[in-house]
C-alpha positions, 0 to 999 in steps of 0.5 A: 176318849176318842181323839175326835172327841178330844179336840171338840173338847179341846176346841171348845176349851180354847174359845170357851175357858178363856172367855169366862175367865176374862169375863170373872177377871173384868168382874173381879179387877171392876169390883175392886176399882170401883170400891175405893170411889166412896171415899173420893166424895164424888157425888152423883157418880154414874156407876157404869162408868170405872172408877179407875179412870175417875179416880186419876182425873178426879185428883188432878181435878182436886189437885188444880183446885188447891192450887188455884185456891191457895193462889186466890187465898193469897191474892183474890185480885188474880181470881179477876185477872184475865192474863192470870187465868188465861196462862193457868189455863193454858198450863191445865188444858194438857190435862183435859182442864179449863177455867171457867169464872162467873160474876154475879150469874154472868160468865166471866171467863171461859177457858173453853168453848164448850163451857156453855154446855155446862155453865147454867148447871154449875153449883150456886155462889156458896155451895163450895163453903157448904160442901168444901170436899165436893166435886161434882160431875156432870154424866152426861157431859162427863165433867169433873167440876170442883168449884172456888168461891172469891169476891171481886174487887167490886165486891159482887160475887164470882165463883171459878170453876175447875173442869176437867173433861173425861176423854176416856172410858176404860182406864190405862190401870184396867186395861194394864191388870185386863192385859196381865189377866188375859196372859195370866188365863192364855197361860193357865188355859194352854198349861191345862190343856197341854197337860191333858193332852200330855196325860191322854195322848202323848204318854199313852203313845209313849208307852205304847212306843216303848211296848214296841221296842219291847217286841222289837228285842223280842220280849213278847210279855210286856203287856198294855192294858187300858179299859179307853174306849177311844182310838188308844184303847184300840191301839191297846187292844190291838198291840195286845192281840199282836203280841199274843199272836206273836206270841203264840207263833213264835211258841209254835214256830219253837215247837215245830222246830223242836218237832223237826230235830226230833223228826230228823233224829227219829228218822235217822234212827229209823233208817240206821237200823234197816240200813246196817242190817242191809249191810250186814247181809249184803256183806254176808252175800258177798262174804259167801256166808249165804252158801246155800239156796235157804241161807241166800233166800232168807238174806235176800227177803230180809233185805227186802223187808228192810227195804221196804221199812226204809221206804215207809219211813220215807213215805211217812216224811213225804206225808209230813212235809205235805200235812206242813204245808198243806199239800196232801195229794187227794184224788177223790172217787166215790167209791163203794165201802164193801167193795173197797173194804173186802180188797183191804182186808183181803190185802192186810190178811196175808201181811198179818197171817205171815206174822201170825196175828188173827184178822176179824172183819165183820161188816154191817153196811149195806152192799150199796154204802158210798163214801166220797174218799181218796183209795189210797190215802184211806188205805194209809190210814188203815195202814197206819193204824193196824201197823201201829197196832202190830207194833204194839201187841205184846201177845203171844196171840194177836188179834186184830179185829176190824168192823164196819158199822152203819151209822144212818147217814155215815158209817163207823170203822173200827180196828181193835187189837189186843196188844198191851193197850194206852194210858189214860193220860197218854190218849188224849195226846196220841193224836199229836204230832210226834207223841209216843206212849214209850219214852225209852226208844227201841229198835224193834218199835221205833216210828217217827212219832208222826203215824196217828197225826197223819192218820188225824189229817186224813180223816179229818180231810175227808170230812171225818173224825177220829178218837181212840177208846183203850185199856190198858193190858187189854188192847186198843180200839181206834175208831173213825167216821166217814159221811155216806154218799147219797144219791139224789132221789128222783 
């Protein structure tokens, strides 16, 4: 759930949740004080008003009365004694209460003021004998009267009348149980809350927290799913797409490291081979073995040709450091591909001639075929894969064919040999940086392992690609497509 979401949500719980709960608390605590209000006798009782705060006058309305009644039983004169009535009733009057006395229809006493409103409705001389329990109460006044019946000494008939004026409408008892409601559902409301917020926010940042510590010590597998579709679920997704690229890098950064030492290690074998058979001549020279003009010019092309091999391997790392970081130097040229592959040939064919390996060219690309590409790069690629392919041929006859096909609009080499050819499960990954068909390292093979990866680059730099096809004790053929140069037709 989004966070926007949440907070409406929990907006209109703070407004909302409390105000229906108030609302069935009032309802509930009114039900329950209005029921015992039947068993008062109190007659024609206006239901919209609480029963709570009729309940507390009503009895002390009934309790005035028996107490004045059980005065007047004893002595019926002080029913017609103004100074008795006017201490009784100044003793009520703290509990909203005054006297009113009538005598043969007339009033008597009045304990207060308002009295008139209320006198020509008071109950009839003998009602009390008739309804002895009942206390009447007047609604639109709101007057509680309970009412005396006694004769005066003349022998008319007087009545006293206990009236107990309501001043409030709301109970102190509803308001104290209306008071713990409203706290008990503000506590229930903000625990509810708290917890859903808790569950929906706070443990999920809390777990993605601990997640990135995890990362922080380097424990890239401590993985966060969530199917939220809000801003956590994002958070999720986005610390799990973290890791997995953290991941990955650090996979590749352990690799290219492990690449670099087995580079390092390559070339230093590499380079030791050349470097002691130098030695080994120079010494010779200066021991004066090469003591004749044959002996002294083999010791000398050999040094050369040693030379030359210690400079390739340094070419191939200048290379590598370039493909690491991007770096190859392109010059591109349009250049024209029979042209450019007849100079090839014609330089490659002396090299492999004094090596005794049989060179096939054939073309089949129109004398006016362009490509865009870098010479020299092109011309490491072909390097590469025909030293690649010397390497390797276990044949007392070489053979190294090279063909040049038109594809319509991009043209096909390819350089087939016929050496001891690739392993199905090893040419997929020949390609790759530092991969080599021979496990067990000699001196006479040797190569850093980064050959074909260089050639991969290129290729694929100038727009192309490149795949080998092999079997194995037949030969190997690599293959490799470079788009036409087409010139504008006007």
């Amino acid at each position: 759930m989004k966070f926007r979401t949440r907070l409406q949500i929990t907006f209109a719980t703070i407004i909302i949740l409390p105000l229906v709960l108030t609302a069935l608390a009032f309802l509930c605590i009114g039900g329950y004080l209005l029921y015992p209000k039947e068993k008062l006798g109190i007659t024609e009782i206006d239901y919209s008003m609480l029963s709570g705060n009729i309940q507390s006058y009503g009895k002390i309305t009934e309790d005035l009365y028996l107490r004045l009644k059980a005065e007047i039983d004893k002595d019926p004169v002080k029913a017609e004694d103004i100074t008795f009535l006017e201490d009784v009733n100044d003793a009520i009057a703290k509990k909203f209460s005054y006297i009113i006395v009538r005598k043969e229809g007339q009033m008597y006493y009045a304990g207060d003021e308002t009295a008139e409103i209320i006198f020509e409705r008071l109950p009839l001389y003998g009602s009390s004998r008739s309804e002895a329990d009942k206390i009447y109460y007047f609604n639109d006044v709101q007057r509680l009267v309970k009412q005396i019946d006694f004769p005066f000494s003349d022998g008319t008939e007087g009545s006293l009348f206990v009236v107990t004026h309501i001043r409030n409408i709301i109970s102190k008892t509803l308001l104290i149980d209306m008071l713990i409601a409203i706290i008990v559902i503000l506590v229930f409301t903000s625990i509810l809350l708290t917890r859903w917020i808790h569950r929906g926010v706070f443990l999920p940042v809390n777990e993605l927290n601990l997640a990135m510590q995890n990362i922080a010590e380097g424990n890239l597998e401590y993985r966060l799913l969530d199917d939220n579709k809000g801003e956590i679920g994002e958070l999720y997704r986005n610390y799990e797409e973290m890791r997995l690229r953290l991941k990955e890098s650090t996979e590749e950064n352990f690799q290219q490291e492990k690449q670099n030492r087995e580079l390092v290690s390559n070339i230093s074998h590499d380079l030791k081979t050349p470097i002691t058979a130098i030695k080994g001549y120079v010494e010779g020279i200066m021991d004066g073995v090469a003591d004749t003009p044959e002996k002294m010019d083999k010791y000398i092309k050999t040094i050369y040709n040693k030379a030359n091999d210690m400079d390739r391997l340094i070419n191939e790392l200048t290379i590598y450091s370039g493909i690491n970081s991007n770096r190859i130097p392109y010059h591109f040229h349009r250049i024209n591909v029979t042209d450019y592959f007849n100079d090839c040939i014609e330089e490659v064919g002396l090299d492999l001639e004094s090596k005794n390996i049989e060179l096939n060219y054939s073309n089949l690309a129109s004398s006016d075929t362009f490509v865009i590409a870098d010479p020299e790069q092109m011309k490491r690629v072909i390097n590469n894969i025909i030293g690649n392919s010397v390497k390797y041929l276990d044949k007392v006859h070489g053979i190294i064919d090279i063909r040049i096909l038109d594809e319509i609009d991009s043209i096909r080499v390819e350089i087939e040999d016929n050496g001891k050819g690739i392993s199905a499960k090893d040419l997929p990954n020949i390609f790759e940086r530092f991969y080599r068909t021979d496990s067990s390292r000699n001196s006479s093979q040797g190569g850093s392992g980064i050959g074909l990866s260089i050639v991969k680059k290129i290729v694929e730099d100038h727009g192309g690609y490149i795949w080998a096809t092999s079997k194995e004790g037949e030969g190997t053929c690599m293959h490799f497509v470079l788009r036409k140069y087409i010139m504008e037709q006007h």
